[in-house]
CHARMM internal coordinates of N, CA and C (Angstrom, degrees):
IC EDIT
DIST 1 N 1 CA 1.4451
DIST 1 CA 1 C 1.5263
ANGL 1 N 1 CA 1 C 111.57
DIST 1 C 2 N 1.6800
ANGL 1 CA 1 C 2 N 115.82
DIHE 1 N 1 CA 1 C 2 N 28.61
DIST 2 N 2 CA 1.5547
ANGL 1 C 2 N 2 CA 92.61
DIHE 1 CA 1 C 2 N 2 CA 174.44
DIST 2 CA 2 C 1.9346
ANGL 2 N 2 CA 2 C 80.81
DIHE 1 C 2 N 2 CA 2 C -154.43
DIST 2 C 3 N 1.1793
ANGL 2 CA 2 C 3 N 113.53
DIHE 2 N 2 CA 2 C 3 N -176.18
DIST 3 N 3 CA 1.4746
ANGL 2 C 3 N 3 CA 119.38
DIHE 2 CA 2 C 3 N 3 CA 179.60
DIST 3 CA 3 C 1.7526
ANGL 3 N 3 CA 3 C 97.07
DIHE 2 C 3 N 3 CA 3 C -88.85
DIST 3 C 4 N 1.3666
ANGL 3 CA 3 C 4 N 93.50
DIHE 3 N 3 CA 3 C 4 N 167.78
DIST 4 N 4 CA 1.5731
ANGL 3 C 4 N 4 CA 110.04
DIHE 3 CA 3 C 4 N 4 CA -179.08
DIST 4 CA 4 C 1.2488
ANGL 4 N 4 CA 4 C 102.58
DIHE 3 C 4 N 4 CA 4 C -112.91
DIST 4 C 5 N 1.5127
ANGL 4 CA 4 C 5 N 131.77
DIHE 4 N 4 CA 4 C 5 N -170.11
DIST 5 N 5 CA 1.3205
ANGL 4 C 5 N 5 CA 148.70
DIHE 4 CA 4 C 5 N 5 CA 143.24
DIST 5 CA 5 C 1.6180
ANGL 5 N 5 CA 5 C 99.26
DIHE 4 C 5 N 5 CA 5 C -178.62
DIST 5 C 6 N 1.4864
ANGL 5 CA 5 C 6 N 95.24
DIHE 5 N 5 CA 5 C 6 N 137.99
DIST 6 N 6 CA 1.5163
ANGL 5 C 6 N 6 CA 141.34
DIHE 5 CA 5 C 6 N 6 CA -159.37
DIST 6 CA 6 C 1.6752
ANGL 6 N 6 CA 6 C 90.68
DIHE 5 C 6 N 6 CA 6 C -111.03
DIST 6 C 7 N 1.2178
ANGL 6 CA 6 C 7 N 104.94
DIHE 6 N 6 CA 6 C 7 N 148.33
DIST 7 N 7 CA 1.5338
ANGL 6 C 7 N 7 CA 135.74
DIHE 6 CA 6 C 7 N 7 CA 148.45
DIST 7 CA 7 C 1.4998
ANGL 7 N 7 CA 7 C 100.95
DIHE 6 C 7 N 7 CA 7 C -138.46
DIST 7 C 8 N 1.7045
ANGL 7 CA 7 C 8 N 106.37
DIHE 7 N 7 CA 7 C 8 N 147.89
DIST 8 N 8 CA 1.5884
ANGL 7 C 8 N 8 CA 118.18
DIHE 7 CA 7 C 8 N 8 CA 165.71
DIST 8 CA 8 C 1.6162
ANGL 8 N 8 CA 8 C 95.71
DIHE 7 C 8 N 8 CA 8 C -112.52
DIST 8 C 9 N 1.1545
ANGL 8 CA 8 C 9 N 93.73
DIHE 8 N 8 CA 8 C 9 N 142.52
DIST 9 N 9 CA 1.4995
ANGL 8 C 9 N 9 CA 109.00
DIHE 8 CA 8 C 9 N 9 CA -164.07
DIST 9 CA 9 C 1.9418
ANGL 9 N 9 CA 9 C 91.44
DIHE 8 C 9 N 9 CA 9 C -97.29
DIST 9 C 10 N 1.8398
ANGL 9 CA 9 C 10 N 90.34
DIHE 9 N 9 CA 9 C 10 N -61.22
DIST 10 N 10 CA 1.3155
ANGL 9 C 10 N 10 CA 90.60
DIHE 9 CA 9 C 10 N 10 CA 177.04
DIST 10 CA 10 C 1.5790
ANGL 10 N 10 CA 10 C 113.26
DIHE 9 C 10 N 10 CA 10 C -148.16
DIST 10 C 11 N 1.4676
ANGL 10 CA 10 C 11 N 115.27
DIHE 10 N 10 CA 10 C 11 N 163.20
DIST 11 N 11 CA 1.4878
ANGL 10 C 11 N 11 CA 112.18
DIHE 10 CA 10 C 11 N 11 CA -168.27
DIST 11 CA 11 C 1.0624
ANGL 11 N 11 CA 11 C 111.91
DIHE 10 C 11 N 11 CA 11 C 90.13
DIST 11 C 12 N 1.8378
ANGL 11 CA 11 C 12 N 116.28
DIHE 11 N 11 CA 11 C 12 N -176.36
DIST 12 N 12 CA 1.5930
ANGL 11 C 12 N 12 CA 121.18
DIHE 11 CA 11 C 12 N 12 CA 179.31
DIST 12 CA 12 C 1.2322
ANGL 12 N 12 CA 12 C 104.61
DIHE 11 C 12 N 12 CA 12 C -162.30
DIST 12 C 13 N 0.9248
ANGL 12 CA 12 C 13 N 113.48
DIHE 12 N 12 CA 12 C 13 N 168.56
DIST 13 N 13 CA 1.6752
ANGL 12 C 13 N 13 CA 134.57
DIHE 12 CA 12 C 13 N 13 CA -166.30
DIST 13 CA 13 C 1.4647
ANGL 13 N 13 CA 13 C 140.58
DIHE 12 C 13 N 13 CA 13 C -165.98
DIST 13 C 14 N 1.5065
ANGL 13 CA 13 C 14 N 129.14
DIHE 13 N 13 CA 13 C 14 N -140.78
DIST 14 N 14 CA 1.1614
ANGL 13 C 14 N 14 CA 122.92
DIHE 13 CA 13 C 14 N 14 CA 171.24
DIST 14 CA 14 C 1.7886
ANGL 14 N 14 CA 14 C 105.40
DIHE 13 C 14 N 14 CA 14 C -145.64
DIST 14 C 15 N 0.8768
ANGL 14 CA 14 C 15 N 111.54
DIHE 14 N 14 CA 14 C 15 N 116.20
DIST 15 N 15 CA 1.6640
ANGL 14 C 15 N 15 CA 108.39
DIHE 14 CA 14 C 15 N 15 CA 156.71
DIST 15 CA 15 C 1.5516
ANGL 15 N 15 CA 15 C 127.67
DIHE 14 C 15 N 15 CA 15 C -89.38
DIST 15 C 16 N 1.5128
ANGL 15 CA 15 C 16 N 116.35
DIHE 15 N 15 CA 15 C 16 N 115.35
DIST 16 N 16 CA 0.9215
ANGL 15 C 16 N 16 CA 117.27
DIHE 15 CA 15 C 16 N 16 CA 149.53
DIST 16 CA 16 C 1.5188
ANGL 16 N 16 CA 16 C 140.53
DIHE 15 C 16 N 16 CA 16 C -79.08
DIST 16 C 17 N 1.2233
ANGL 16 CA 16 C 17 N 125.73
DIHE 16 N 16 CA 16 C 17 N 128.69
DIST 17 N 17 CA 1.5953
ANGL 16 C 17 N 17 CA 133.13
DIHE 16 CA 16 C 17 N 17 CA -155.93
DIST 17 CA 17 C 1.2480
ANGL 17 N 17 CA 17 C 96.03
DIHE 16 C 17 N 17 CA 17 C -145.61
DIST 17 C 18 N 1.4760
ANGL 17 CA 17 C 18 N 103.17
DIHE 17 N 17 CA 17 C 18 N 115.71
DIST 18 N 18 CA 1.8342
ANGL 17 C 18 N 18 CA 118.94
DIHE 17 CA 17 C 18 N 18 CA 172.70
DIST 18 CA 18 C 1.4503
ANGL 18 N 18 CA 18 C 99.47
DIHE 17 C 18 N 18 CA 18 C -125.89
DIST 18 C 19 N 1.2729
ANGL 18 CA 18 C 19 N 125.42
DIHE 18 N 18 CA 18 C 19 N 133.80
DIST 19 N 19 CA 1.2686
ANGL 18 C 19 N 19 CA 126.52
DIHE 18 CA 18 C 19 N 19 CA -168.57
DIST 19 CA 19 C 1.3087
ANGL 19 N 19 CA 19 C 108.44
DIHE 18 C 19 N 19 CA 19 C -90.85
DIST 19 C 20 N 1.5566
ANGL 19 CA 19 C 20 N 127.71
DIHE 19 N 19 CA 19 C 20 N 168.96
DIST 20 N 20 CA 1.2118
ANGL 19 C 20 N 20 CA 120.72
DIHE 19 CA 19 C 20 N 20 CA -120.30
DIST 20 CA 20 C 2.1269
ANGL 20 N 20 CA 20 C 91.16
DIHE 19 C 20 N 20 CA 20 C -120.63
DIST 20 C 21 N 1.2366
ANGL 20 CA 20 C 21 N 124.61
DIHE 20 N 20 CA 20 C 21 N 119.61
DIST 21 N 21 CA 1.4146
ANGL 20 C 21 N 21 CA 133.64
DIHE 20 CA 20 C 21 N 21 CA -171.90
DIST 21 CA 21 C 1.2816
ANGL 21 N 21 CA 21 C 100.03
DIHE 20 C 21 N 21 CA 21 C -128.41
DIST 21 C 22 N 1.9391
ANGL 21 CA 21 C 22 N 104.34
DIHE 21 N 21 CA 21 C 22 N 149.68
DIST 22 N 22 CA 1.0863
ANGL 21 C 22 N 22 CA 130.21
DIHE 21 CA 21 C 22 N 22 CA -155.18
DIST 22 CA 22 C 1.6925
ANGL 22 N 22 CA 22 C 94.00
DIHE 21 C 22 N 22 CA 22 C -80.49
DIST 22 C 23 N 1.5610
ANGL 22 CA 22 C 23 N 101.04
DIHE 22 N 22 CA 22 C 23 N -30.47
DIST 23 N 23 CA 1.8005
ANGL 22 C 23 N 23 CA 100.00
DIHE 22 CA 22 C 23 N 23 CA -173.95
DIST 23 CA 23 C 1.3560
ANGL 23 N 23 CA 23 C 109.12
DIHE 22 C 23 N 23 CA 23 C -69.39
DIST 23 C 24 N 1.3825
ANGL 23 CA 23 C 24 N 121.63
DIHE 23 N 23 CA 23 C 24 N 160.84
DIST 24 N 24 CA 1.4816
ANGL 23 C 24 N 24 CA 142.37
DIHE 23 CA 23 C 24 N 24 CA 165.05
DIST 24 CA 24 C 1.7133
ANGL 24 N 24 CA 24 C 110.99
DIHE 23 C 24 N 24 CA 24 C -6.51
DIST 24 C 25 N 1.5752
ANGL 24 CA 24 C 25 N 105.55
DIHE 24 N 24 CA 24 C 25 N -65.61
DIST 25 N 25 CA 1.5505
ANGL 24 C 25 N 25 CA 124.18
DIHE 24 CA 24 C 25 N 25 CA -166.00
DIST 25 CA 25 C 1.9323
ANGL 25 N 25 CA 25 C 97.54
DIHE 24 C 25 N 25 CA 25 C -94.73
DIST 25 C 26 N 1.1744
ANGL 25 CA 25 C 26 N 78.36
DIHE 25 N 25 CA 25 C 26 N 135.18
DIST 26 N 26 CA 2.0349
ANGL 25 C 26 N 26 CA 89.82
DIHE 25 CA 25 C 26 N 26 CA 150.27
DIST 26 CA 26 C 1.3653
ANGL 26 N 26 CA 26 C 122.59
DIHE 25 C 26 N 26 CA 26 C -57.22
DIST 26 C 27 N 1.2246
ANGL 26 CA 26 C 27 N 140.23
DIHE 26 N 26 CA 26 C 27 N -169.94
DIST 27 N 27 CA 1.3637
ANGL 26 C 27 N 27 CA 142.00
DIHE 26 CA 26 C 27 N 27 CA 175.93
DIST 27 CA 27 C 1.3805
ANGL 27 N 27 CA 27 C 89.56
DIHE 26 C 27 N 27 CA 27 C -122.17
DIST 27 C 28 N 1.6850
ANGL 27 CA 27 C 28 N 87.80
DIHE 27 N 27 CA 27 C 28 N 158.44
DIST 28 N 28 CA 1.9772
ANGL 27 C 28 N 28 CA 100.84
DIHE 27 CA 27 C 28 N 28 CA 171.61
DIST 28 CA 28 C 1.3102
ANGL 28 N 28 CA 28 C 133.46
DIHE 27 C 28 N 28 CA 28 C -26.19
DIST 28 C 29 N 0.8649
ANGL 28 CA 28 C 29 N 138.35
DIHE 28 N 28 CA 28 C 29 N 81.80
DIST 29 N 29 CA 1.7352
ANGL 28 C 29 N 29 CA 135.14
DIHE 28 CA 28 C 29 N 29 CA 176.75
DIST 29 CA 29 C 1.4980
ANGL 29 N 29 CA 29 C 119.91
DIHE 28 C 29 N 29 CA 29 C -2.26
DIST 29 C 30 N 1.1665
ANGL 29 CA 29 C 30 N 134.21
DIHE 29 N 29 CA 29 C 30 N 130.75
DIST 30 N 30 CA 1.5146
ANGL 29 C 30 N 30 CA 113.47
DIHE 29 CA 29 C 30 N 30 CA 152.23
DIST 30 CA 30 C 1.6255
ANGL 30 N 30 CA 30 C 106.62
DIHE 29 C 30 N 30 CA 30 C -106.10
DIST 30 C 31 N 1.2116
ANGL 30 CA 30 C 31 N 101.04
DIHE 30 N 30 CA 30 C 31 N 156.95
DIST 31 N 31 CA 1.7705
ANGL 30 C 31 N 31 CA 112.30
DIHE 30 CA 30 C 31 N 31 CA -178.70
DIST 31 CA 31 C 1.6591
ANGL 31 N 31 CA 31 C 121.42
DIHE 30 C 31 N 31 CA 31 C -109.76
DIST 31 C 32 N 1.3229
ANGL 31 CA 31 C 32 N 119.76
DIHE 31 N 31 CA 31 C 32 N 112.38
DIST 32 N 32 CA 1.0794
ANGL 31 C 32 N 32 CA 121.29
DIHE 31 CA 31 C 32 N 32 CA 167.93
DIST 32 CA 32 C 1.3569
ANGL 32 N 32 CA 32 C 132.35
DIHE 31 C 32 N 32 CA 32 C -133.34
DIST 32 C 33 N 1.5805
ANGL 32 CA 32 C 33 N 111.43
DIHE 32 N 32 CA 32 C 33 N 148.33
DIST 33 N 33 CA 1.6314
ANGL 32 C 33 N 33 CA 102.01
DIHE 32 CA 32 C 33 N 33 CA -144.95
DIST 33 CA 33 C 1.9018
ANGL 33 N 33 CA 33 C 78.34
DIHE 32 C 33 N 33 CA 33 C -102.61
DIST 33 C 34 N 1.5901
ANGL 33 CA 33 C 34 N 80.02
DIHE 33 N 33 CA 33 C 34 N 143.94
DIST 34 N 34 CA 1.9579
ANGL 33 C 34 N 34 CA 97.29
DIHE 33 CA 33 C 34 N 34 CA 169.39
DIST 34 CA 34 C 1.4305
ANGL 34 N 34 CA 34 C 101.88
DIHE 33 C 34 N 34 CA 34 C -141.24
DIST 34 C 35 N 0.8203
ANGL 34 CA 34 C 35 N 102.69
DIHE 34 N 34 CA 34 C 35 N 156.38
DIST 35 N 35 CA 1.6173
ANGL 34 C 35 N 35 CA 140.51
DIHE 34 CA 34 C 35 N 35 CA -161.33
DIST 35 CA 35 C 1.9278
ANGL 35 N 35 CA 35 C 124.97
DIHE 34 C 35 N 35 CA 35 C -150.90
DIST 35 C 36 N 1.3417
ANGL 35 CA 35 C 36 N 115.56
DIHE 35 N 35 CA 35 C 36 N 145.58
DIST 36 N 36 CA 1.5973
ANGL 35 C 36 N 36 CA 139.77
DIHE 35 CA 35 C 36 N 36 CA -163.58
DIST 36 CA 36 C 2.2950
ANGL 36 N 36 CA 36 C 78.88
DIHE 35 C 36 N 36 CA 36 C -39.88
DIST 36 C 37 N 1.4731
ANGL 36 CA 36 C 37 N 84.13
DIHE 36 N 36 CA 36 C 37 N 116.23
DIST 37 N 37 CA 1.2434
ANGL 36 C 37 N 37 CA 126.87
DIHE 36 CA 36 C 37 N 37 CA 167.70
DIST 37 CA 37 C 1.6419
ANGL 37 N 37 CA 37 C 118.54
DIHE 36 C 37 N 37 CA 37 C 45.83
DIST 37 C 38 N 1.7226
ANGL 37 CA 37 C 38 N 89.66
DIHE 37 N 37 CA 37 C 38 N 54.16
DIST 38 N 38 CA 1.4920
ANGL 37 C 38 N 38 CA 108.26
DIHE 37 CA 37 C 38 N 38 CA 146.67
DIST 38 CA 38 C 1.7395
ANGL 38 N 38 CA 38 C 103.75
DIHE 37 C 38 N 38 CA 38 C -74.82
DIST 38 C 39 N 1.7444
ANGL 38 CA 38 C 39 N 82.63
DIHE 38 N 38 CA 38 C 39 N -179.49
DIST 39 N 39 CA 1.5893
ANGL 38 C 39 N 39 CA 105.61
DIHE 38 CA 38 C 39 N 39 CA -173.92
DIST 39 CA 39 C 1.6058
ANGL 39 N 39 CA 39 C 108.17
DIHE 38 C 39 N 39 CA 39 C -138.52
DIST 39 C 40 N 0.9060
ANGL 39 CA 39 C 40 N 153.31
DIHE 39 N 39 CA 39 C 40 N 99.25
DIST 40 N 40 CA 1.4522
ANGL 39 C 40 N 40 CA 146.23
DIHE 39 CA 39 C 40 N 40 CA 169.91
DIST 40 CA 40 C 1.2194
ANGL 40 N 40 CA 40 C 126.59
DIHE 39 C 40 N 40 CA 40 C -136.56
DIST 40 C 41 N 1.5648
ANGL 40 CA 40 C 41 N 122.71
DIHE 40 N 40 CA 40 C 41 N 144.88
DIST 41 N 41 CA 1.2332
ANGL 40 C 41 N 41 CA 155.24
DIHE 40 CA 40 C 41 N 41 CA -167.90
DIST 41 CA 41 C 1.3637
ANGL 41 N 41 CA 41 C 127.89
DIHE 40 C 41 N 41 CA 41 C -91.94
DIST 41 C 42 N 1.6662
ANGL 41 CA 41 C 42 N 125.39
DIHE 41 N 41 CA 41 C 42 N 104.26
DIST 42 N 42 CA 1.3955
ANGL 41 C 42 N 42 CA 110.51
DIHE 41 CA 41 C 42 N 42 CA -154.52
DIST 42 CA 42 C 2.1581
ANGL 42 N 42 CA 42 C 83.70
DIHE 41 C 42 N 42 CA 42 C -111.13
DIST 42 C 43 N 1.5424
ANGL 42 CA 42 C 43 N 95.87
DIHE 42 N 42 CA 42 C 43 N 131.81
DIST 43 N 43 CA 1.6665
ANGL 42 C 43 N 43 CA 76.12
DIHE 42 CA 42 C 43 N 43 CA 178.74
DIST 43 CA 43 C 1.0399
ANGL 43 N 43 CA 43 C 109.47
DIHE 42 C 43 N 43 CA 43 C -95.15
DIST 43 C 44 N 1.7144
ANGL 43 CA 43 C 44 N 124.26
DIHE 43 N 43 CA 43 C 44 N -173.47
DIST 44 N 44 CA 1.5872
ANGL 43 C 44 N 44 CA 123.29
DIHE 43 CA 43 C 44 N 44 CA -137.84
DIST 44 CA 44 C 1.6451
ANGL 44 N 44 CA 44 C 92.36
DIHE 43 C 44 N 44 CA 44 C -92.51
DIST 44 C 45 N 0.9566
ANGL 44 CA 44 C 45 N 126.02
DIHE 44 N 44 CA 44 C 45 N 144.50
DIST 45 N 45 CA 2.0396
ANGL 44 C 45 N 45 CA 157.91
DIHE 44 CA 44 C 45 N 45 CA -151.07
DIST 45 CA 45 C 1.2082
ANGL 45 N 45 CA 45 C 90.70
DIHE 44 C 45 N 45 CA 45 C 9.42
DIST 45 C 46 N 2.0992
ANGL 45 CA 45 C 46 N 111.40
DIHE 45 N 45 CA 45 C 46 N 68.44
DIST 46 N 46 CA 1.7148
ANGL 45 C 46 N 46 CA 94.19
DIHE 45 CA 45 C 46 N 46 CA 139.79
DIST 46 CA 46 C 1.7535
ANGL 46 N 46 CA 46 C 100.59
DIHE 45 C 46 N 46 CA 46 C -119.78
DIST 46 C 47 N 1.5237
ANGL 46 CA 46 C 47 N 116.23
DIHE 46 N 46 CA 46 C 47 N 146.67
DIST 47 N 47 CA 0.9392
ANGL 46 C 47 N 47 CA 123.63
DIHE 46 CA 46 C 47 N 47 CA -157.52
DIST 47 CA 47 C 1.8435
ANGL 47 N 47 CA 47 C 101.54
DIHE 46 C 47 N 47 CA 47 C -68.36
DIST 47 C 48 N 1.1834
ANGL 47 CA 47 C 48 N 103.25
DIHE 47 N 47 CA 47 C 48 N 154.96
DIST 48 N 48 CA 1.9164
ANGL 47 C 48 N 48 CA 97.68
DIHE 47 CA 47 C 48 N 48 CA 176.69
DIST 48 CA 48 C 1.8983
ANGL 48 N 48 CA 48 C 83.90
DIHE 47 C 48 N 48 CA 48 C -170.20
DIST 48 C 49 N 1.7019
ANGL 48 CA 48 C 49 N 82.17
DIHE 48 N 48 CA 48 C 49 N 154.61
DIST 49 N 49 CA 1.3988
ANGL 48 C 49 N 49 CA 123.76
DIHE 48 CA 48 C 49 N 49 CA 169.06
DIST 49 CA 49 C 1.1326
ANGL 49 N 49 CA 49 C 138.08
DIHE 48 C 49 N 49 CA 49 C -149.83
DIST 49 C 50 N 1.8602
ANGL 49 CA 49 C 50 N 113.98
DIHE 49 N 49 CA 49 C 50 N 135.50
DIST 50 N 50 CA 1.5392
ANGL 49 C 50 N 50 CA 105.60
DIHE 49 CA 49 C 50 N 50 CA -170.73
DIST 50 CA 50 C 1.3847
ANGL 50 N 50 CA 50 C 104.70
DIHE 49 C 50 N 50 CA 50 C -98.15
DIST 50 C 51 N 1.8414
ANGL 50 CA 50 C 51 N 118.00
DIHE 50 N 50 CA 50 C 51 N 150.15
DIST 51 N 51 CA 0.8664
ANGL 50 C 51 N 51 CA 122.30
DIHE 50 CA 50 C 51 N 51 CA 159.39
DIST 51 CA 51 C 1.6145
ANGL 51 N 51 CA 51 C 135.53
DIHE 50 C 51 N 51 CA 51 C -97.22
DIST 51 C 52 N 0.9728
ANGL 51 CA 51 C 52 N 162.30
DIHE 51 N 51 CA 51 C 52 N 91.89
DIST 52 N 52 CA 1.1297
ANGL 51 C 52 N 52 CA 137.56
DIHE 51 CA 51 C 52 N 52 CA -169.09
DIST 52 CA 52 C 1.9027
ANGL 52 N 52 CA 52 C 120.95
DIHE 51 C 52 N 52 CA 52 C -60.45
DIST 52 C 53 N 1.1084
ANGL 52 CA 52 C 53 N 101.96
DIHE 52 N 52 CA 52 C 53 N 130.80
DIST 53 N 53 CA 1.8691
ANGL 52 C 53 N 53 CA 89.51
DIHE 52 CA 52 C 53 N 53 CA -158.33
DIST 53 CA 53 C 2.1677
ANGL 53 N 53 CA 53 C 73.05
DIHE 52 C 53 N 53 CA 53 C -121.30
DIST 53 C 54 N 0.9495
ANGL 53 CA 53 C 54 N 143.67
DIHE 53 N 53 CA 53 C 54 N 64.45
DIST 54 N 54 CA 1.2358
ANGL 53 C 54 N 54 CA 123.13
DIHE 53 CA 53 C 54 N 54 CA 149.43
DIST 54 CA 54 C 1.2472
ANGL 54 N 54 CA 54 C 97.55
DIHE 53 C 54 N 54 CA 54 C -167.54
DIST 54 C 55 N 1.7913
ANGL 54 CA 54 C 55 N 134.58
DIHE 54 N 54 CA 54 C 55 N -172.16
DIST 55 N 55 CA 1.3597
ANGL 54 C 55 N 55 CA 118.89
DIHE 54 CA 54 C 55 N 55 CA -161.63
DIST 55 CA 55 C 1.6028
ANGL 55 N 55 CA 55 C 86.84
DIHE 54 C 55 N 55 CA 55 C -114.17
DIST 55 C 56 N 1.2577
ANGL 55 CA 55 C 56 N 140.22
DIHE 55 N 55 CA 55 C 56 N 13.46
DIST 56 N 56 CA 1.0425
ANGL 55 C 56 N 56 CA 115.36
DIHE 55 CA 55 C 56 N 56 CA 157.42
DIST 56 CA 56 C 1.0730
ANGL 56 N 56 CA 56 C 118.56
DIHE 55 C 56 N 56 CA 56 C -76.63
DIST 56 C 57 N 1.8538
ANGL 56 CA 56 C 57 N 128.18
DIHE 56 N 56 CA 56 C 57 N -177.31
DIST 57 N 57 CA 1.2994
ANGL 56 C 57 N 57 CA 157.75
DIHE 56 CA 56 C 57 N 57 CA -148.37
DIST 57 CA 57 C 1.9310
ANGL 57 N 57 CA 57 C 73.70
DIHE 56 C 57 N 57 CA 57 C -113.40
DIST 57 C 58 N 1.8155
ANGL 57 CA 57 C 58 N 106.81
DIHE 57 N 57 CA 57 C 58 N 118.87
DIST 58 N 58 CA 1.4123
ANGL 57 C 58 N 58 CA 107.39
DIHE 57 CA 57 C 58 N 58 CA 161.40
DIST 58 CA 58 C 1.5261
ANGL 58 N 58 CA 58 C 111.80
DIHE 57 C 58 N 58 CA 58 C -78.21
DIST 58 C 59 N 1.0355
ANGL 58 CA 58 C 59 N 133.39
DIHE 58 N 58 CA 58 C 59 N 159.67
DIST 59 N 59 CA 1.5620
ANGL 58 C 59 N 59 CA 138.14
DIHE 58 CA 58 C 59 N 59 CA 142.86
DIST 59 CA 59 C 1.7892
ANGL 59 N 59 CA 59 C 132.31
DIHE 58 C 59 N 59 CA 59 C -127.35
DIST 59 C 60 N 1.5970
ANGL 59 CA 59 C 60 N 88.72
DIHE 59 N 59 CA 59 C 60 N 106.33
DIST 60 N 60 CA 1.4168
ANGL 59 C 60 N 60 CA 94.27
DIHE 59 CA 59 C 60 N 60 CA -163.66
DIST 60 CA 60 C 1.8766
ANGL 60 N 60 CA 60 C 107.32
DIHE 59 C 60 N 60 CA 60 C -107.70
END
COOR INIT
IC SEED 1 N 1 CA 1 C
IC BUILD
């Protein structure tokens, strides 16, 4: 119930971000790759997920 914001300190990955609907399911995901010292904004109840896409230890 409130917005997020992310920094990656270190590492990279993928965010998934499906924006946020009144029905049952989320909507389609979009995918975007972040990496050591992005910045991003998740707004308040849309669904998102990090991936880690490399073998380091991320830090977000």
């Amino acid at each position: 119930s409130c917005e997020e914001v992310f920094v990656v300190l270190k590492g990279s990955g993928t965010l998934y971000l499906a924006p946020s609907s009144h029905s049952k399911y989320p909507g389609k995901p979009q995918e975007f790759s972040i990496f050591s010292n992005s910045t991003f904004h998740i707004p308040v109840n849309d669904v998102h997920q990090l991936w880690n896409t490399n073998e380091e230890e991320d830090a977000v």
